[in-house]
Biopython code that builds the backbone (N, CA, C, O; Angstrom):
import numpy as np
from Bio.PDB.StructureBuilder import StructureBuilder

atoms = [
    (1, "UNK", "N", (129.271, 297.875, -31.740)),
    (1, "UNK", "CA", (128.004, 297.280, -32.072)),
    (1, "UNK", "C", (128.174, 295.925, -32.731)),
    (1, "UNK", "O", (127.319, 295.052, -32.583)),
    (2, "UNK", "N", (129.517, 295.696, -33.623)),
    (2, "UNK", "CA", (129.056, 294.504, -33.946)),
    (2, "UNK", "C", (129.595, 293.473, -33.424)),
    (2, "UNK", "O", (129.682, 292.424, -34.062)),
    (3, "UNK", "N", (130.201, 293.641, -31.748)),
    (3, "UNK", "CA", (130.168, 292.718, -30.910)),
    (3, "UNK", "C", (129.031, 292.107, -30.311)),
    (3, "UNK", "O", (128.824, 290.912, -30.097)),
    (4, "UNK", "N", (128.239, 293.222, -30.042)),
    (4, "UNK", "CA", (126.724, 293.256, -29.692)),
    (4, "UNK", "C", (125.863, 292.142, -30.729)),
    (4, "UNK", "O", (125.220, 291.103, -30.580)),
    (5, "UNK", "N", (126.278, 293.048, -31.873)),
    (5, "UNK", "CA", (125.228, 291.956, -33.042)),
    (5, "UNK", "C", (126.183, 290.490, -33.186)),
    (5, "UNK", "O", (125.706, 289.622, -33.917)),
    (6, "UNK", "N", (127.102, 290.292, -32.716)),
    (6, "UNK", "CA", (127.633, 288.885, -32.982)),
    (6, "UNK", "C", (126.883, 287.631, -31.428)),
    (6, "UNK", "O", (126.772, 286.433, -31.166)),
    (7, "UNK", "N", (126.653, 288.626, -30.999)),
    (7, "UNK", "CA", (126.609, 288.077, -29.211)),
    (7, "UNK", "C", (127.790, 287.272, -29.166)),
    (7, "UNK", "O", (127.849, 286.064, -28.938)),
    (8, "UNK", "N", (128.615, 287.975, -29.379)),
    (8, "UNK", "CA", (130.090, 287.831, -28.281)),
    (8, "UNK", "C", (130.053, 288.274, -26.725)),
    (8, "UNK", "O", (130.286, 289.413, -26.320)),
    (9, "UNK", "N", (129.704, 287.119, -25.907)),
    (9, "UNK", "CA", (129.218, 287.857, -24.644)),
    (9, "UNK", "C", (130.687, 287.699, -24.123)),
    (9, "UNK", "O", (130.886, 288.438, -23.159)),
    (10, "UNK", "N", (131.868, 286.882, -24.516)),
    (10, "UNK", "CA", (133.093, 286.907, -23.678)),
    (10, "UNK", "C", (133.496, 287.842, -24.196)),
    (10, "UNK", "O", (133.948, 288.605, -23.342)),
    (11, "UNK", "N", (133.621, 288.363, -25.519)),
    (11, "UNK", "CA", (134.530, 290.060, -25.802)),
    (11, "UNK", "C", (133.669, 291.369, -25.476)),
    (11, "UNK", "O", (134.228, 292.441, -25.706)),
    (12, "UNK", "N", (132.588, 291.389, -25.050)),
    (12, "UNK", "CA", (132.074, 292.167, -24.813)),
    (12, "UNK", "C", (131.923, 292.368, -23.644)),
    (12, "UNK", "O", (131.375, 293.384, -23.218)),
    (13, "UNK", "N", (132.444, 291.304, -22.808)),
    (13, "UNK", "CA", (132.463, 291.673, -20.818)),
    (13, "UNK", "C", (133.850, 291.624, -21.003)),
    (13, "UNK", "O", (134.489, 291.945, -20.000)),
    (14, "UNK", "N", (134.718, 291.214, -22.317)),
    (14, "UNK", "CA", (136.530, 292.131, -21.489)),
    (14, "UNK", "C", (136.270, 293.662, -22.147)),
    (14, "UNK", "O", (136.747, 294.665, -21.616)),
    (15, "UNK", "N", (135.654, 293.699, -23.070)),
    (15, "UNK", "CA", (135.457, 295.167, -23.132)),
    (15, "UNK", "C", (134.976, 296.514, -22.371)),
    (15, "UNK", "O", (135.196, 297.725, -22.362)),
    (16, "UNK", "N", (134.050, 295.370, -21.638)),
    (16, "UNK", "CA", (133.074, 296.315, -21.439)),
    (16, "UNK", "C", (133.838, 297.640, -20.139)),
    (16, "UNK", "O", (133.791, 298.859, -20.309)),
    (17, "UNK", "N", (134.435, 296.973, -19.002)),
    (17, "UNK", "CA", (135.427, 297.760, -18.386)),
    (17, "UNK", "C", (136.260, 298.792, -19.085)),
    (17, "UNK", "O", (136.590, 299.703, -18.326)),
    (18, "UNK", "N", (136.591, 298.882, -20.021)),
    (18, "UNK", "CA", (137.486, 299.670, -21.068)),
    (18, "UNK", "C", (136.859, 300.662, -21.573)),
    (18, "UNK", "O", (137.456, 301.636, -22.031)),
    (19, "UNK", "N", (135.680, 300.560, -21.561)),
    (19, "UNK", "CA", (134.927, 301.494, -22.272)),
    (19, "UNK", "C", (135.418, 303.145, -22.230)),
    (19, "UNK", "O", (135.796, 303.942, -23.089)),
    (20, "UNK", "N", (135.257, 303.189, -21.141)),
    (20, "UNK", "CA", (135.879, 304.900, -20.788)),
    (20, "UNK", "C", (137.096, 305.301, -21.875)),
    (20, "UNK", "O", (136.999, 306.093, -22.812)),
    (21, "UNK", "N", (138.337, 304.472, -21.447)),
    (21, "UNK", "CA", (139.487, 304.247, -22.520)),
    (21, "UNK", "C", (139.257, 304.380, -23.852)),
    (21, "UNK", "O", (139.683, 305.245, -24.617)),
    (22, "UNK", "N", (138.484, 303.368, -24.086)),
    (22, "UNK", "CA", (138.453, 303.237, -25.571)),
    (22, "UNK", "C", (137.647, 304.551, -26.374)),
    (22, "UNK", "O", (138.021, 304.893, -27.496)),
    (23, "UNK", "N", (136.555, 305.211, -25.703)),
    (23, "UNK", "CA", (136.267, 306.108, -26.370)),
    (23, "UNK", "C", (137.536, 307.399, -26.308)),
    (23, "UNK", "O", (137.912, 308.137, -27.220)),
    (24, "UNK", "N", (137.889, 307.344, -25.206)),
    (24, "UNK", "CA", (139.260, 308.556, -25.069)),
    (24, "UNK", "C", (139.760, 308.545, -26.236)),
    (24, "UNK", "O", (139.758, 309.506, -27.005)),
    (25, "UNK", "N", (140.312, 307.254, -26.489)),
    (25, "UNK", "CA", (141.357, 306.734, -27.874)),
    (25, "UNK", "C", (140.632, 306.882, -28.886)),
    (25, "UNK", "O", (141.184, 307.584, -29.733)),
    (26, "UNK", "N", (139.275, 306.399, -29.268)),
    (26, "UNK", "CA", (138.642, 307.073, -30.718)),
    (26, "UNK", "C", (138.644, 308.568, -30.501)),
    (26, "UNK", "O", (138.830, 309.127, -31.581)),
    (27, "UNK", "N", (138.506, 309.416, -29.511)),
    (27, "UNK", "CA", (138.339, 311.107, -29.912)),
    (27, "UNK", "C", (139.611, 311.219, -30.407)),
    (27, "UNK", "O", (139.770, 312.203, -31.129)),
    (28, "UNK", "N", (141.030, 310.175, -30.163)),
    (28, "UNK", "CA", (142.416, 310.793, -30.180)),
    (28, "UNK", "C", (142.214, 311.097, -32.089)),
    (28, "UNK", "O", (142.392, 312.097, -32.784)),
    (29, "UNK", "N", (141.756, 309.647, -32.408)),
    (29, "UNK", "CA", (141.887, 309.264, -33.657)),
    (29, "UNK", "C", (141.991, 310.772, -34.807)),
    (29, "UNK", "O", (141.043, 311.529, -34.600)),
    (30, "UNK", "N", (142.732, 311.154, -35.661)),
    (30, "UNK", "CA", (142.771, 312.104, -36.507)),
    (30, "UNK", "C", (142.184, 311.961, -37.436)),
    (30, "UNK", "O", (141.667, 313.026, -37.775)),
    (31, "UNK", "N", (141.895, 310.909, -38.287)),
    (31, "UNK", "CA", (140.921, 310.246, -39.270)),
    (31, "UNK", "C", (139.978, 309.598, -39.242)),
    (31, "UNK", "O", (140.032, 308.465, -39.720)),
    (32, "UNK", "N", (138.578, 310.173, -38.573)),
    (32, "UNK", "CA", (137.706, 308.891, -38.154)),
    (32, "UNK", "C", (137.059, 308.663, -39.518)),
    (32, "UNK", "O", (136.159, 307.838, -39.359)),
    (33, "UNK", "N", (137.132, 309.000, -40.625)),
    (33, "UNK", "CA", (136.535, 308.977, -41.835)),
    (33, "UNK", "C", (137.004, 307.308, -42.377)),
    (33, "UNK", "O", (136.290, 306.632, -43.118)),
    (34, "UNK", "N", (138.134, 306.924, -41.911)),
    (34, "UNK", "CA", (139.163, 306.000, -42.286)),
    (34, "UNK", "C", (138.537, 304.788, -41.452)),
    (34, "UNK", "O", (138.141, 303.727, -41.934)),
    (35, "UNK", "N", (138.524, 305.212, -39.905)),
    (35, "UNK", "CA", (137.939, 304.394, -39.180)),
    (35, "UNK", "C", (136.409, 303.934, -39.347)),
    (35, "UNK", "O", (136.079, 302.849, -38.866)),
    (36, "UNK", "N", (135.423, 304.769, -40.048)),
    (36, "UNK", "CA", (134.193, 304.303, -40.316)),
    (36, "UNK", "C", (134.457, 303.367, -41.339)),
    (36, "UNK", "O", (134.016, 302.233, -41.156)),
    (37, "UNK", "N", (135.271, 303.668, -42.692)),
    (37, "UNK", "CA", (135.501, 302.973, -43.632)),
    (37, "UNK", "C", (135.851, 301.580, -43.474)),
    (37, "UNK", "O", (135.479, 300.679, -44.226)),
    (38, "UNK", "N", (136.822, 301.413, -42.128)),
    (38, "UNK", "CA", (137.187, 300.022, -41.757)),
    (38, "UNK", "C", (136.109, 299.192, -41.395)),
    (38, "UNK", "O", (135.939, 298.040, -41.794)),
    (39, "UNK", "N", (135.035, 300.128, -40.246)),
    (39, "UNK", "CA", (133.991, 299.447, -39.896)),
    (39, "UNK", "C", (133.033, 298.846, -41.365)),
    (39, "UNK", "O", (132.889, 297.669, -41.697)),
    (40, "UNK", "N", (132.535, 299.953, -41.985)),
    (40, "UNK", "CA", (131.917, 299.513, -42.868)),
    (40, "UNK", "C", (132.860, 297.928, -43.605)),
    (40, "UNK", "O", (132.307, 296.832, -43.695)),
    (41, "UNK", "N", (133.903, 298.120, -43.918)),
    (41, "UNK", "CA", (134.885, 297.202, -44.789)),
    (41, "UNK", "C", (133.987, 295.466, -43.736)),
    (41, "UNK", "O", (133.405, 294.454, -44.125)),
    (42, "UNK", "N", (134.310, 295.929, -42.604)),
    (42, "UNK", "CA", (134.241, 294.746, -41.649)),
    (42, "UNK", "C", (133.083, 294.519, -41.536)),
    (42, "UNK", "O", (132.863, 293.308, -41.565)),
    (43, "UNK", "N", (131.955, 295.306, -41.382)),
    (43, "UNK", "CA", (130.417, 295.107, -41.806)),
    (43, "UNK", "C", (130.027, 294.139, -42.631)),
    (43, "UNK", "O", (129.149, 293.303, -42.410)),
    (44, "UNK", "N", (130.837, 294.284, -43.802)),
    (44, "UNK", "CA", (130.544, 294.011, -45.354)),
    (44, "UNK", "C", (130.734, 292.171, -45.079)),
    (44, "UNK", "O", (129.746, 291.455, -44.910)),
    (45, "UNK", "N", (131.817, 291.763, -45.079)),
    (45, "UNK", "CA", (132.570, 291.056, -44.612)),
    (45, "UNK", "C", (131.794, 290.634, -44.056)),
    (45, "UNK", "O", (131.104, 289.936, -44.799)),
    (46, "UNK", "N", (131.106, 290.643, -42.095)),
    (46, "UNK", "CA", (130.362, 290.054, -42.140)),
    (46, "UNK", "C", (128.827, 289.519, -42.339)),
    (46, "UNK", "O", (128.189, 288.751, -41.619)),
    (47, "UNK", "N", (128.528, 290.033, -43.289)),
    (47, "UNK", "CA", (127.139, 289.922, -43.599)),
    (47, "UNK", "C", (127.530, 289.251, -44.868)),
    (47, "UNK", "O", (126.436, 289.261, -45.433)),
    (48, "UNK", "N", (128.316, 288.698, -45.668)),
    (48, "UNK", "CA", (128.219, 287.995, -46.515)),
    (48, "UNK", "C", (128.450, 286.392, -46.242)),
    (48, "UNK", "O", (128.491, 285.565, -47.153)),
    (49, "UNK", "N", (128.574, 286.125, -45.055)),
    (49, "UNK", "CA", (128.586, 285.264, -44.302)),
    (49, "UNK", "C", (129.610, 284.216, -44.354)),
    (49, "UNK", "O", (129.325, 283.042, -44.115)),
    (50, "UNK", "N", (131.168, 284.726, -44.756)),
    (50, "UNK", "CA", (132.252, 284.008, -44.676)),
    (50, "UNK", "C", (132.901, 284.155, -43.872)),
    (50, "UNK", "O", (133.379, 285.289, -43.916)),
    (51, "UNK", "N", (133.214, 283.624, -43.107)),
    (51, "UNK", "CA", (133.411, 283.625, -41.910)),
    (51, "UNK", "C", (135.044, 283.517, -42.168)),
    (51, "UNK", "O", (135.514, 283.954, -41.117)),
    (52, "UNK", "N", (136.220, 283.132, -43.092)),
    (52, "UNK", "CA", (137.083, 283.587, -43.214)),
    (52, "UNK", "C", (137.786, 284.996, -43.523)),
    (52, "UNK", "O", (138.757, 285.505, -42.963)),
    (53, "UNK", "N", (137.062, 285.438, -44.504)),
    (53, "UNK", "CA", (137.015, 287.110, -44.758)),
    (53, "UNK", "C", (136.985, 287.690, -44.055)),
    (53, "UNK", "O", (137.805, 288.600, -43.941)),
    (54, "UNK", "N", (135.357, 287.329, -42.616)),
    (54, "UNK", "CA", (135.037, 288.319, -41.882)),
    (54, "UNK", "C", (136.419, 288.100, -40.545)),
    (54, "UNK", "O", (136.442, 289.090, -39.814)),
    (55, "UNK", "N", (137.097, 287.417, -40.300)),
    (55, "UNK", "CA", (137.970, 286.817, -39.222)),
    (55, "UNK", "C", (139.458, 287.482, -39.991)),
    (55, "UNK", "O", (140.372, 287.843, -39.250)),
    (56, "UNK", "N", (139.569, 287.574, -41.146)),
    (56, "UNK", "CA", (140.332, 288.037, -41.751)),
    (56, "UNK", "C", (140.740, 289.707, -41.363)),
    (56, "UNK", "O", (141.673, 290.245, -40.767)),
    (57, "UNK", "N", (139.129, 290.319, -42.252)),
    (57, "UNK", "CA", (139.188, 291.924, -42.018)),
    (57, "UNK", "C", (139.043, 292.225, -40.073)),
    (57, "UNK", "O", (139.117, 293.327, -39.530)),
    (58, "UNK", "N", (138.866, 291.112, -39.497)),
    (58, "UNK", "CA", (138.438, 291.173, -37.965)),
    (58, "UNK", "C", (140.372, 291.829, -37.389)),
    (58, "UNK", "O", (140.951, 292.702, -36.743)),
    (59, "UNK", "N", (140.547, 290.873, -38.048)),
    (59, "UNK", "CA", (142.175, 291.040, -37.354)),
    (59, "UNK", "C", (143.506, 292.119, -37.681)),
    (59, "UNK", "O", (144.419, 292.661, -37.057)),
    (60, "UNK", "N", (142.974, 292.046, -39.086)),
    (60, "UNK", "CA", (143.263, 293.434, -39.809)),
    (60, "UNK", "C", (143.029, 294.541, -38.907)),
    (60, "UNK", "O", (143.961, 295.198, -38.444)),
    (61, "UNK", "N", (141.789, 294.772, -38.639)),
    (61, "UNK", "CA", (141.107, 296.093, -37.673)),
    (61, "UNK", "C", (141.800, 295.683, -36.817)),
    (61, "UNK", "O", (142.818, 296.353, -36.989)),
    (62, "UNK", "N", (142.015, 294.939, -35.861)),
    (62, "UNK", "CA", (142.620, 295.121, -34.509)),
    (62, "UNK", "C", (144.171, 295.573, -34.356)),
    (62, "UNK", "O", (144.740, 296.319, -33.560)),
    (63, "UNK", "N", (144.690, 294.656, -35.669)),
    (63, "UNK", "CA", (145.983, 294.549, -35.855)),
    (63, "UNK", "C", (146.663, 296.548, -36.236)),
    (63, "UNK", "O", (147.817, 296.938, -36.060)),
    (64, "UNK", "N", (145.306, 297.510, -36.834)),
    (64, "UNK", "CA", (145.844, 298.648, -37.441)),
    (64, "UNK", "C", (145.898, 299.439, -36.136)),
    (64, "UNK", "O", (146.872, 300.023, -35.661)),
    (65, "UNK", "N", (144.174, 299.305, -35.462)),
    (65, "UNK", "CA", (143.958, 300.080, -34.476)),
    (65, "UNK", "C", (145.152, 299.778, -33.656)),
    (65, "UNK", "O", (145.797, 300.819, -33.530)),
    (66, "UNK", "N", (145.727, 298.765, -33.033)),
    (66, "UNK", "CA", (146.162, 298.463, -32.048)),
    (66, "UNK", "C", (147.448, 299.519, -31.966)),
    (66, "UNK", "O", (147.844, 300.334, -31.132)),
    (67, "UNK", "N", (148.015, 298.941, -33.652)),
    (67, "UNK", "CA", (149.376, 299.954, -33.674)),
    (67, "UNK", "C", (148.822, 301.740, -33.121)),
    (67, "UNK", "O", (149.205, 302.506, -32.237)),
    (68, "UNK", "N", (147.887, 301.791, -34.062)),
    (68, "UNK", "CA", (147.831, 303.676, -33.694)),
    (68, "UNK", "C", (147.169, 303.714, -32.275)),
    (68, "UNK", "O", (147.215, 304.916, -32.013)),
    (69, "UNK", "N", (146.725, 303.243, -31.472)),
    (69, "UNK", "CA", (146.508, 303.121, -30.173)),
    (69, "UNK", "C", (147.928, 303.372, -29.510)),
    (69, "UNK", "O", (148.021, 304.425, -28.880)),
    (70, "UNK", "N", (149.087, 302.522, -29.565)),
    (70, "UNK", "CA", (150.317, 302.391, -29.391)),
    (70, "UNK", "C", (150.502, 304.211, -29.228)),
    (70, "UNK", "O", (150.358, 305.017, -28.308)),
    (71, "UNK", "N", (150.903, 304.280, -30.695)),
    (71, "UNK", "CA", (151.455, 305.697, -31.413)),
    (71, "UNK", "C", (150.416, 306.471, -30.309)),
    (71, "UNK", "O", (151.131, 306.891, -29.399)),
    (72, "UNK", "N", (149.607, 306.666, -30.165)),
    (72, "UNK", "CA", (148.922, 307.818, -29.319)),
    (72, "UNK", "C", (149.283, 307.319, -27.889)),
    (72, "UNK", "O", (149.957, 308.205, -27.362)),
    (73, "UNK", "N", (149.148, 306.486, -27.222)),
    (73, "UNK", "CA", (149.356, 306.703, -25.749)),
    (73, "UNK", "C", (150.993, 306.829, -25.909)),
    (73, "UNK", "O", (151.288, 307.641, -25.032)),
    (74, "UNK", "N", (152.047, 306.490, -26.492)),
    (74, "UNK", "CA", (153.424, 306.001, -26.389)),
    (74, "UNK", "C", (154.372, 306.940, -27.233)),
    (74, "UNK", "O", (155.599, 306.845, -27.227)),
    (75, "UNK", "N", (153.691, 307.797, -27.912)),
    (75, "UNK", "CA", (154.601, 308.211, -28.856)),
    (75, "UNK", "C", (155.188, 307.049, -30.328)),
    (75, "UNK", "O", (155.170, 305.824, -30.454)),
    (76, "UNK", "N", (155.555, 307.925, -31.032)),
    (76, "UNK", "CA", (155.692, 307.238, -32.670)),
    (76, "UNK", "C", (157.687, 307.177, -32.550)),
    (76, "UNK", "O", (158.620, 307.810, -33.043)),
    (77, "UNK", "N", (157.538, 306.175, -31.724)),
    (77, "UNK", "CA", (159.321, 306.106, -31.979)),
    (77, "UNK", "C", (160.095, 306.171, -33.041)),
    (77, "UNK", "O", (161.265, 306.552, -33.000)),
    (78, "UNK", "N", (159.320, 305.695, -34.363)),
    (78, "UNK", "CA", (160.090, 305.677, -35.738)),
    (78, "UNK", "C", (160.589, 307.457, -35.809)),
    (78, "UNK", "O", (161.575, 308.016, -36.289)),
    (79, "UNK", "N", (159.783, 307.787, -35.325)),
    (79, "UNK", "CA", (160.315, 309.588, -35.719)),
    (79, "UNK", "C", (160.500, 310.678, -34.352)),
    (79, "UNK", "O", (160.730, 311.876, -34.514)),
    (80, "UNK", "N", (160.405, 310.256, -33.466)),
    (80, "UNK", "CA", (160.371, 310.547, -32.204)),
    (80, "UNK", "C", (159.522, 311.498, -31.821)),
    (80, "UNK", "O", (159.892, 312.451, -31.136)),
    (81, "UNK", "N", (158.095, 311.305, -32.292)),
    (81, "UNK", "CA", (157.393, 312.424, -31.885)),
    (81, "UNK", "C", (156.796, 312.014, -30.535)),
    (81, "UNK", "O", (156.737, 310.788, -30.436)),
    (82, "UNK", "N", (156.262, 312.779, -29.300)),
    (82, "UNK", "CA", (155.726, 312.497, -28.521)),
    (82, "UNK", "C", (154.009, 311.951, -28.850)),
    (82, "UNK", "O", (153.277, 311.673, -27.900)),
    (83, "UNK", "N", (153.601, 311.869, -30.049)),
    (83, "UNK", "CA", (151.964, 311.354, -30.118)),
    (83, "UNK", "C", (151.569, 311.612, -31.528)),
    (83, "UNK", "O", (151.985, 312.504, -32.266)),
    (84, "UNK", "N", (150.435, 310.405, -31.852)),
    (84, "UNK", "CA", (150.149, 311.102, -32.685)),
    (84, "UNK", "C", (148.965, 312.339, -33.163)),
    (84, "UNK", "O", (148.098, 312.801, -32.421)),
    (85, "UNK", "N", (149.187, 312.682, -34.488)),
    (85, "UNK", "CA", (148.419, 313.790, -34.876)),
    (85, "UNK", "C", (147.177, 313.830, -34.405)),
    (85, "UNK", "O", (146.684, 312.720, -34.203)),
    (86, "UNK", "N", (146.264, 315.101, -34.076)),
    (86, "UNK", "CA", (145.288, 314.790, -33.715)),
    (86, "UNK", "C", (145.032, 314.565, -31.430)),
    (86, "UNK", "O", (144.030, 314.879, -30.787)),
    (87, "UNK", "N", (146.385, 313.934, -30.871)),
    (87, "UNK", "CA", (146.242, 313.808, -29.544)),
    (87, "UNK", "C", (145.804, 315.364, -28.996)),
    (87, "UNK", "O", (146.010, 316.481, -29.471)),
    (88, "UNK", "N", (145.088, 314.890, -27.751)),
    (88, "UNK", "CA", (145.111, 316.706, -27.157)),
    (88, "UNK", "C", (146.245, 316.751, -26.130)),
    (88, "UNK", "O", (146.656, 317.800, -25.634)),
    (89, "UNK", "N", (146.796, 315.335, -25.806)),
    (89, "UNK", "CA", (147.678, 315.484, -24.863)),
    (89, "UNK", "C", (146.926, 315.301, -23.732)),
    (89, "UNK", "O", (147.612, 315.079, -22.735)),
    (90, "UNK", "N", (145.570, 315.322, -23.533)),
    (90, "UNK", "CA", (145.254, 315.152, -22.251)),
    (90, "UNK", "C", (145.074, 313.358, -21.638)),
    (90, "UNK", "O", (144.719, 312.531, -22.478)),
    (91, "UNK", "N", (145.322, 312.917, -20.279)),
    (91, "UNK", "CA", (145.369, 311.303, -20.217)),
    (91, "UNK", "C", (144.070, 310.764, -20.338)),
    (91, "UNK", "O", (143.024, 311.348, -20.054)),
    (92, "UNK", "N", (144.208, 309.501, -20.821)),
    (92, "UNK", "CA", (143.000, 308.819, -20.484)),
    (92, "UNK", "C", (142.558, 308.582, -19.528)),
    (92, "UNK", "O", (143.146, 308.291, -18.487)),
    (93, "UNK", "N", (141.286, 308.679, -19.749)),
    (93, "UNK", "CA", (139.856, 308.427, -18.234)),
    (93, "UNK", "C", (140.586, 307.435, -17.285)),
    (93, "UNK", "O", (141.018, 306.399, -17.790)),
    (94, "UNK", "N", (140.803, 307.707, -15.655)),
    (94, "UNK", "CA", (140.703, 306.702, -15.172)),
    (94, "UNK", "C", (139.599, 304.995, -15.265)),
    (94, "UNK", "O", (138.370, 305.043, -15.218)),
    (95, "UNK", "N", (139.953, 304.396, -15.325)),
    (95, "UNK", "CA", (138.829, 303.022, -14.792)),
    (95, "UNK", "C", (137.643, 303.337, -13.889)),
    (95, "UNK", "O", (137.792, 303.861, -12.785)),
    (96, "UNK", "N", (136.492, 303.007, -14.385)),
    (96, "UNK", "CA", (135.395, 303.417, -13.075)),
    (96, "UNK", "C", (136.016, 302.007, -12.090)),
    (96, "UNK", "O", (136.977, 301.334, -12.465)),
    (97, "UNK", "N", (135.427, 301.805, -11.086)),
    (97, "UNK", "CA", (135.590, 300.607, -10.039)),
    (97, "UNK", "C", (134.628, 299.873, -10.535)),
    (97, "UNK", "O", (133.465, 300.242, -10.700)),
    (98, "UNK", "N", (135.024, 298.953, -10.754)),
    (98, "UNK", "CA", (134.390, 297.634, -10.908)),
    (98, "UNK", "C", (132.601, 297.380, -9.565)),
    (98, "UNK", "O", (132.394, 297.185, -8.367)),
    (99, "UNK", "N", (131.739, 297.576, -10.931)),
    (99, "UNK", "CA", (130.288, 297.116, -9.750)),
    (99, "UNK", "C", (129.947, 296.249, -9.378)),
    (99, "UNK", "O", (128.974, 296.241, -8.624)),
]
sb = StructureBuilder()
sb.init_structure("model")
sb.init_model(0)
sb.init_chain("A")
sb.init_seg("    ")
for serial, (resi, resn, name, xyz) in enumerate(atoms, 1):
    if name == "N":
        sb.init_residue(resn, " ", resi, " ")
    sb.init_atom(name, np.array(xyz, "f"), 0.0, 1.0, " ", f" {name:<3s}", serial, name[0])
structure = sb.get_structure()
């Protein structure tokens, strides 16, 4: 949503294909309590209208998700587990075809 509320219309048409994916990967998530918290954090951020902060906590979020995105499709090499906590093991959604 708060690509939506930014009208980011270029990150929101590379997103928008992904969609299927990306929700797969939030059900993986084991802590979504953590993940609302980030959102809110990044909310905050931008509605106070600094646009360094908010570009700040922006990259932060991508930079955490990205790793545990990693760890769930790839396994957590530091310890060799096949996924992390929380995966069902089942794959992510194919891609719909492009309309």
């Amino acid at each position: 949503e708060i690509i939506t509320l930014a009208r980011n219309t270029l990150l929101a048409g590379m997103l928008e294909p992904l969609q299927g994916r990306l929700h797969w990967l939030f059900r993986q998530i084991d802590d979504p309590e953590s993940l609302l918290a980030e959102h809110e954090r990044l909310h905050e951020a931008i509605a106070t209208g600094d646009p360094e902060v908010a570009a700040s906590r922006a990259l932060e979020h991508v930079r955490t998700y990205r790793d545990i995105a990693l760890r769930i499709l790839f396994g957590d090499s530091d310890n060799g587990a096949d996924g992390a906590d929380g995966a069902d093991g089942a794959d992510p959604p194919a891609e719909s075809p492009a309309s």
